[in-house]
C-alpha positions in Angstrom: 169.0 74.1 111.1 170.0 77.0 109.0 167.8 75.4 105.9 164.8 75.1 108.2 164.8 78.4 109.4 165.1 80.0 106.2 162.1 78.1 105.2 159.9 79.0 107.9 161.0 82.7 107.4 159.9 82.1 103.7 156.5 81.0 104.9 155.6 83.7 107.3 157.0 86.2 104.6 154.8 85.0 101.7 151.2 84.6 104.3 152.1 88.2 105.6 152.2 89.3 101.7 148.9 87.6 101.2 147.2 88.9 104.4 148.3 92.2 103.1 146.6 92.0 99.7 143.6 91.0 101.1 143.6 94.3 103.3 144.2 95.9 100.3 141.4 95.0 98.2 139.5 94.9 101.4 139.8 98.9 101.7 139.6 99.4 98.0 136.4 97.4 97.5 135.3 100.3 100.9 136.3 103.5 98.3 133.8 106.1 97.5 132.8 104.3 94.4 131.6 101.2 95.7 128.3 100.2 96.2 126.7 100.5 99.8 125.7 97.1 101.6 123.4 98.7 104.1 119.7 99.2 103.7 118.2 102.9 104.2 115.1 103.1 106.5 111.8 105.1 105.1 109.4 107.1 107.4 105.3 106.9 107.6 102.9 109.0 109.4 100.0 107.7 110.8 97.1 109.4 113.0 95.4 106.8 114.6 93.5 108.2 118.0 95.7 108.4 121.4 99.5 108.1 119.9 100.1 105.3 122.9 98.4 102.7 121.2 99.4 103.3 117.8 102.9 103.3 118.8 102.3 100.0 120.3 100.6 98.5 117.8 103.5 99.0 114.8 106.2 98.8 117.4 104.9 94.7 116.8 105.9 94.6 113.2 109.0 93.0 112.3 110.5 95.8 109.6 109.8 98.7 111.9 113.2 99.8 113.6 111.5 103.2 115.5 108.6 104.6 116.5 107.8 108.4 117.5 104.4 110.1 118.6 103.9 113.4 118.0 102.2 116.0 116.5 101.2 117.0 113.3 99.1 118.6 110.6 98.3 122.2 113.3 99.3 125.7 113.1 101.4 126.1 115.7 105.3 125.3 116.0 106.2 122.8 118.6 102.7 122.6 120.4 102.7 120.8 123.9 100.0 118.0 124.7 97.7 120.1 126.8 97.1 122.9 123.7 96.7 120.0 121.1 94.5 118.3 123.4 91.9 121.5 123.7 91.5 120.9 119.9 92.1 124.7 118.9 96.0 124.3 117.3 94.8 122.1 114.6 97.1 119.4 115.1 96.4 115.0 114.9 98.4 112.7 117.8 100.4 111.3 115.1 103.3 108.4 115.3 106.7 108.5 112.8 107.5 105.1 112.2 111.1 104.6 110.4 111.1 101.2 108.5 113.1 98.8 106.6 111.4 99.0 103.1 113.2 95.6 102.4 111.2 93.7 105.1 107.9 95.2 105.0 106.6 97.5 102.6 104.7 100.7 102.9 101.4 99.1 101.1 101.8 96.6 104.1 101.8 99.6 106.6 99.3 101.2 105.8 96.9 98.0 105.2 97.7 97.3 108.7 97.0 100.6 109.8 93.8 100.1 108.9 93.0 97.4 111.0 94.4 98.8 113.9 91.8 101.4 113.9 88.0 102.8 112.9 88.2 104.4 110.1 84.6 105.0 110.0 84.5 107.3 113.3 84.6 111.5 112.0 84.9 112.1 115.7 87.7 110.1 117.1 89.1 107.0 117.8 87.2 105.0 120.3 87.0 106.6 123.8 88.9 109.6 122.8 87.0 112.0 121.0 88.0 116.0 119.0 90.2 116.7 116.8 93.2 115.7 117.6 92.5 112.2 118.2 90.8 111.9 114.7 92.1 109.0 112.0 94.7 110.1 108.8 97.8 109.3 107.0 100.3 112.0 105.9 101.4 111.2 102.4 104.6 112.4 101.1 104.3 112.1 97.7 101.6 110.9 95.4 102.8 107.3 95.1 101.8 107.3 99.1 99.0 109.0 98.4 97.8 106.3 95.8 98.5 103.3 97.7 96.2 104.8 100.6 93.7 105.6 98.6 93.5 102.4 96.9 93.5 100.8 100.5 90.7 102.8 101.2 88.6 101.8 97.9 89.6 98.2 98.4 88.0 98.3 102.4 84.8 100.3 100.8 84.4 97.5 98.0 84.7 94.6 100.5 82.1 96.1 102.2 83.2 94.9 105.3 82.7 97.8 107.9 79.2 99.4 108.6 80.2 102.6 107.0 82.4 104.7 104.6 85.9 105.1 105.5 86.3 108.9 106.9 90.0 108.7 107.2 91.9 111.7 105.8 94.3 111.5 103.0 97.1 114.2 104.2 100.1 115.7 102.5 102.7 115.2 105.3 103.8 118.3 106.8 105.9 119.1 110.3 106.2 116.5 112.3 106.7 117.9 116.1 107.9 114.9 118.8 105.6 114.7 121.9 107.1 115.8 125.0 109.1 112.4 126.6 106.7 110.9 128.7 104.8 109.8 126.0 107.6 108.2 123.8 107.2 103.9 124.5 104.6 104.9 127.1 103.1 101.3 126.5 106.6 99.8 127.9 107.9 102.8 130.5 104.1 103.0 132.3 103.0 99.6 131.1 100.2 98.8 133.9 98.4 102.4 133.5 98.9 101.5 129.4 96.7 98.4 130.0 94.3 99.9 131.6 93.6 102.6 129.5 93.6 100.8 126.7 91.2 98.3 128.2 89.0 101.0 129.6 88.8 102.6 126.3 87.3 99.7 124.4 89.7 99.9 121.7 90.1 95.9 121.1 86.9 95.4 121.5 85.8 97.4 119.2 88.6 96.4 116.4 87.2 92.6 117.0 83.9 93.8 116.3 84.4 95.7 113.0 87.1 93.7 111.7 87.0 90.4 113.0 89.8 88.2 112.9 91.8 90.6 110.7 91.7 93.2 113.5 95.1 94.1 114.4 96.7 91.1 112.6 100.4 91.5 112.0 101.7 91.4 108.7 103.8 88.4 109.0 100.4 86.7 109.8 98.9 87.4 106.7 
């Protein structure tokens, strides 16, 4: 009895010695100077007519973790819907959209941006027309600002669409969130979502300018 027991205590010694080590180099392998497993999200800014819509649309990609409409590209700090709506404050309806640049990629963004929206309309998008509801991407550095406009010349070439592409080309500038009943409206107040969207034609009109690439996720392609 006395040689088994000192055999099992000789056991449970030696795996409590290994399990320790392995914490060990667990928590060292952790130190400042190792390398960090976990991806790091990117922003975009896109202006694509009523901020609902566009919201909805890249909420659909798989690669975007968040979505945010607001307002951007105006005059005046932390503008409510009603001024930017009367066209005066200078500012776009806008969406931030925070992605995982290692499952889609901001060329693919942006080439699906296009095709979520009419880029050859100076007045609007669809049934919404001024200022604010008008079409751009804010760029934050010139890389952006390259792959956009190189979208933009590839759509021209193709000549696919009835007209030139009036989007804007915008440096990025303060981004201001839209007031909380218009963050995931197309979820929270589904039914009036529909119908607005409906009512306004958008679909319908993306069908008929960009056939069966309008609005065709990523993963599709």
């Amino acid at each position: 009895m006395k040689k088994t027991s000192s055999l099992t205590i000789a056991i449970v010694a030696g795996a409590a010695a290994a399990a320790s080590a392995f914490v060990w180099s667990a928590m060292a392998d952790q130190s400042p100077d190792a390398p960090v497993q976990s991806s790091t999200l990117s922003t975009a800014i896109f202006a694509g007519g009523c901020f609902w819509c566009t919201e909805a649309d890249f909420d659909k990609v798989d690669g975007v973790v968040s979505t945010v409409s607001g307002y951007t590209g105006g005059t005046v700090d932390n503008p409510a819907y009603r001024q930017v709506t009367t066209g005066t404050t200078g500012h776009y309806e806008a969406v931030k959209v925070s992605y995982d640049p290692q499952k889609v990629s901001y060329d693919t963004l942006v080439d699906y941006y296009f095709h979520t929206i009419d880029p050859t309309d100076p007045r609007g998008q669809f049934c919404d027309k001024g200022s604010s509801y008008r079409s751009a991407v804010f760029v934050k550095n010139d890389d952006e600002r390259e792959v956009v406009e190189s979208e933009i010349d590839e759509i021209e070439a193709s000549g696919v669409l009835p007209g030139p592409v009036v989007t804007k080309v915008l440096d990025a500038s303060q981004f201001w969130p839209a007031e909380d009943y218009h963050q995931d409206y197309h979820n929270t107040t589904s039914v009036k979502y529909r119908f607005y969207r409906q009512g306004c034609g958008r679909d319908a009109k993306l069908k008929e300018l960009w056939g069966d690439e309008a609005g065709k996720l990523p993963a599709d392609s």
